[in-house]
N, C-alpha and C positions, 0 to 999 in steps of 0.2 A: 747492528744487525748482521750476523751470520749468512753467506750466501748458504744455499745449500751445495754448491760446489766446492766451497769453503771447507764445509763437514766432511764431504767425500772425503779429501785431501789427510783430512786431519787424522781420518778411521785410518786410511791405507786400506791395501787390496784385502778381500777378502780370502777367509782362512776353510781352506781343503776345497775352491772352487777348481784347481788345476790337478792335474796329472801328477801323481809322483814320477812315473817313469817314462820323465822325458829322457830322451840318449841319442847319440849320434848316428843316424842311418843314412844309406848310400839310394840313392832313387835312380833309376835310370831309364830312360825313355826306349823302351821298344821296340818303336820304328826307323831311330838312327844311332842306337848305340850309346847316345850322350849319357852321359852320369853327373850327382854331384851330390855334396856331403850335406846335410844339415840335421836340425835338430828335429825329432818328433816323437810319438807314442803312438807311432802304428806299429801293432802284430805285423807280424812275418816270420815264416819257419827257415827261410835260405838266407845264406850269409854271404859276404864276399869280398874279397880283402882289396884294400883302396890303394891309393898312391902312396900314403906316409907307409903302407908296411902292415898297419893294423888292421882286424877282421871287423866289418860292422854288418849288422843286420840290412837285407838287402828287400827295398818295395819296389816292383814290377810297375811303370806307367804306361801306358798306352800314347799318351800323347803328353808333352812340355814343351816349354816356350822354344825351342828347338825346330819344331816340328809343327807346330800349331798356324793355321793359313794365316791368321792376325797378326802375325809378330815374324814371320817369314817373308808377308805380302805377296804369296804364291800358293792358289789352291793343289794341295794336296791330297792324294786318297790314301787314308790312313787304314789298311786292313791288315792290322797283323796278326789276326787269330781264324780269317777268313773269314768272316762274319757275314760277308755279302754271301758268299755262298750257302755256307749254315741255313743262314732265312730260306734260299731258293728251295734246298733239299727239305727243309721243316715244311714246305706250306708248297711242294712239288703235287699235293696230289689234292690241293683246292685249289689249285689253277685249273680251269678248263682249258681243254685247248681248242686254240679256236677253228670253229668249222669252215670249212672248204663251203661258200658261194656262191652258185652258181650266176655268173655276172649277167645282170639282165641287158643285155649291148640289144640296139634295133639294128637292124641289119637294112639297109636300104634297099625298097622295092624298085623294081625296073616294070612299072606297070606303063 
């Protein structure tokens, strides 16, 4: 009796499940600068030439293991695009502001 993981095995991977154009792209994290080469098929229009000398397509990250509070063990505020302000100015004019009080203090009588 045949496992059926046995089958698997025997097929091999399946045909046109992957990406033709996988290539070498440069990633670089945002927030500090870091960089690093690996393989992938993400679009990008900017390019940008590495250590060996050659030009590779360049993906923008926001945050990598670099920078990330789980893998640094130090919380971090990661705004590189200003994001927290963005929100404040988007959503500035459904904030109430808040009203002035008048505090109801008792004032001690001298009866």
């Amino acid at each position: 009796m045949v496992s059926i993981f046995a089958a698997r095995k025997i097929e091999g991977m399946k045909k046109e499940t992957h990406p033709e154009s996988y290539r070498f792209v440069v990633f670089k994290d945002m927030s500090n600068g870091y960089s690093f080469l690996s393989r992938s098929c993400a679009q990008t229009g900017e390019s940008v030439e590495w250590e060996d000398g050659k030009e590779y397509p360049l993906v923008k990250l926001e945050i990598s293991y670099k920078s990330h509070p789980f893998y640094t063990g130090k919380l971090q505020l990661v705004d590189t695009a200003g994001r927290i302000d963005k929100f404040k100015n988007r959503y500035q004019r459904h904030i109430k502001p808040t009203e002035a009080t008048p505090e109801t203090t008792t004032e001690p009588t001298n009866d």
